[in-house]
N, C-alpha and C positions, 0 to 999 in steps of 0.2 A: 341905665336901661339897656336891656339886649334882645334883641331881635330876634325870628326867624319863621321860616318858612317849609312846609312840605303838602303833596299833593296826593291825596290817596288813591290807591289804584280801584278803590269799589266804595257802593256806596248798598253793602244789602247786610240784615241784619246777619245772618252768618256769619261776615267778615267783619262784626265786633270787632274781634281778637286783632286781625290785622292790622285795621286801621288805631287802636289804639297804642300797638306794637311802634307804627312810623310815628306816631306822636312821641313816647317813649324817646326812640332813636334820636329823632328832634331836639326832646330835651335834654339829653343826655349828650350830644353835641356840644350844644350851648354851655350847656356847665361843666364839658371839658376845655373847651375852647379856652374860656374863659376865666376858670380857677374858681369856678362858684363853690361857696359855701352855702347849701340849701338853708341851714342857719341864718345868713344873711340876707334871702330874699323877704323882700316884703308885700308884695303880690304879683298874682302873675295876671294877665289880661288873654284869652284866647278867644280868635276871630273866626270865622268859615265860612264862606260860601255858602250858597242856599244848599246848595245838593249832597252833603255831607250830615247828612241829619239821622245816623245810627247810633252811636255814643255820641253823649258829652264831652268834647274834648277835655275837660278836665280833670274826668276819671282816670288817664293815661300820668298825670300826674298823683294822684290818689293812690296809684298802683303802685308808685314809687316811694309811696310813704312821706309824702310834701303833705303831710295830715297838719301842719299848725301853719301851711301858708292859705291866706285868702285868695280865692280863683274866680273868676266872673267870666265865662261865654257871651261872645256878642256876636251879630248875625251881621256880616260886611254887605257893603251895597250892591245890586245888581247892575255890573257892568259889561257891556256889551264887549265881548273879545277877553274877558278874564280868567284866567287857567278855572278849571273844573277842579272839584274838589278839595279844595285848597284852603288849609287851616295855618293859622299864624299863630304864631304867641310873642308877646313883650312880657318880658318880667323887669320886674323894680328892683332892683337890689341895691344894698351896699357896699362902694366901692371905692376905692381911690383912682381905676383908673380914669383915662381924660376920654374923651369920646373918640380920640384916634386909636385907643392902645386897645378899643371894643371892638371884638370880632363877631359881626352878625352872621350865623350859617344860614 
Protein backbone atom coordinates (compact mmCIF):
# COMPACT_ATOMS: atom_id res chain seq x y z
CA UNK A 1 0.00 0.00 0.00
CA UNK A 2 1.12 3.81 -0.55
CA UNK A 3 0.24 6.64 0.92
CA UNK A 4 -0.23 10.37 0.44
CA UNK A 5 -1.17 13.57 1.17
CA UNK A 6 -1.93 17.32 -0.29
CA UNK A 7 -3.87 20.42 0.70
CA UNK A 8 -5.72 22.49 -1.65
CA UNK A 9 -5.28 25.96 -1.84
CA UNK A 10 -9.46 26.70 -2.48
CA UNK A 11 -12.39 25.20 -2.07
CA UNK A 12 -14.94 27.17 -4.86
CA UNK A 13 -16.31 25.53 -7.80
CA UNK A 14 -14.30 27.55 -10.34
CA UNK A 15 -11.12 26.07 -8.98
CA UNK A 16 -12.41 22.52 -10.09
CA UNK A 17 -9.49 22.47 -12.49
CA UNK A 18 -6.93 23.29 -9.66
CA UNK A 19 -7.71 21.36 -7.07
CA UNK A 20 -8.10 18.36 -9.15
CA UNK A 21 -4.65 19.28 -11.04
CA UNK A 22 -2.83 18.86 -7.10
CA UNK A 23 -4.64 15.70 -6.85
CA UNK A 24 -3.24 14.69 -10.28
CA UNK A 25 0.35 15.99 -9.06
CA UNK A 26 -0.15 13.84 -5.95
CA UNK A 27 -0.66 10.78 -7.91
CA UNK A 28 1.49 11.09 -10.15
CA UNK A 29 4.22 11.51 -7.42
CA UNK A 30 3.40 8.44 -5.89
CA UNK A 31 3.58 6.35 -8.95
CA UNK A 32 6.83 7.87 -9.60
CA UNK A 33 8.19 7.44 -6.48
CA UNK A 34 7.32 4.25 -6.47
CA UNK A 35 7.66 2.45 -9.85
CA UNK A 36 3.90 2.00 -10.10
CA UNK A 37 2.41 0.02 -12.79
CA UNK A 38 -1.34 1.58 -12.96
CA UNK A 39 -1.79 -2.04 -14.35
CA UNK A 40 -0.92 -3.20 -10.96
CA UNK A 41 -3.09 -1.13 -8.79
CA UNK A 42 -5.93 -2.63 -7.34
CA UNK A 43 -7.79 0.18 -5.62
CA UNK A 44 -7.38 3.27 -4.60
CA UNK A 45 -9.20 4.78 -1.31
CA UNK A 46 -9.46 8.83 -1.34
CA UNK A 47 -10.16 10.74 1.91
CA UNK A 48 -10.86 14.68 2.55
CA UNK A 49 -11.86 16.89 4.93
CA UNK A 50 -15.12 18.22 5.24
CA UNK A 51 -14.20 21.55 3.27
CA UNK A 52 -12.99 20.25 0.04
CA UNK A 53 -16.44 19.29 -1.27
CA UNK A 54 -15.98 20.73 -5.16
CA UNK A 55 -14.83 17.61 -7.27
CA UNK A 56 -14.64 14.19 -6.26
CA UNK A 57 -11.32 13.44 -5.54
CA UNK A 58 -11.51 10.71 -7.77
CA UNK A 59 -12.24 12.22 -11.03
CA UNK A 60 -8.36 13.62 -10.85
CA UNK A 61 -7.63 10.02 -11.09
CA UNK A 62 -10.37 9.36 -14.07
CA UNK A 63 -8.49 12.21 -15.80
CA UNK A 64 -5.70 10.08 -15.92
CA UNK A 65 -7.16 7.36 -17.50
CA UNK A 66 -7.13 4.87 -14.01
CA UNK A 67 -10.67 3.92 -16.04
CA UNK A 68 -10.46 -0.07 -14.97
CA UNK A 69 -9.19 0.87 -11.24
CA UNK A 70 -11.87 0.83 -8.41
CA UNK A 71 -11.97 4.22 -6.44
CA UNK A 72 -14.18 4.98 -3.23
CA UNK A 73 -14.25 8.70 -1.49
CA UNK A 74 -14.61 8.90 2.12
CA UNK A 75 -15.24 11.95 4.21
CA UNK A 76 -12.28 11.84 7.19
CA UNK A 77 -13.23 12.80 10.73
CA UNK A 78 -13.65 16.26 12.14
CA UNK A 79 -10.64 17.14 14.03
CA UNK A 80 -10.05 19.90 15.99
CA UNK A 81 -6.50 21.56 14.69
CA UNK A 82 -6.46 19.35 11.31
CA UNK A 83 -4.90 21.09 8.10
CA UNK A 84 -7.81 22.50 5.93
CA UNK A 85 -8.57 21.11 2.85
CA UNK A 86 -6.68 18.14 2.89
CA UNK A 87 -7.18 15.06 0.73
CA UNK A 88 -5.34 11.68 0.91
CA UNK A 89 -5.14 8.84 -0.99
CA UNK A 90 -3.98 4.92 -0.15
CA UNK A 91 -3.72 2.81 -3.06
CA UNK A 92 -3.55 -1.05 -3.03
CA UNK A 93 -1.21 -2.33 -5.29
CA UNK A 94 0.94 -5.00 -6.24
CA UNK A 95 4.26 -5.28 -5.32
CA UNK A 96 7.25 -6.88 -3.97
CA UNK A 97 8.40 -4.20 -2.07
CA UNK A 98 8.75 -4.63 1.84
CA UNK A 99 7.21 -1.68 3.72
CA UNK A 100 10.67 0.09 4.08
CA UNK A 101 11.53 0.23 0.37
CA UNK A 102 7.73 2.38 0.17
CA UNK A 103 7.91 5.84 -0.35
CA UNK A 104 4.83 7.71 0.98
CA UNK A 105 4.82 11.54 -0.57
Amino acid sequence: MESGAICADANETDETDAILAAICRLLESIVSANNVSVGDIGSVVFTATSDPDAPYPARASRQMNWTHVPLLCRQEMAVAGSPRRCIRVLIHWDTNCTGDQIRHV
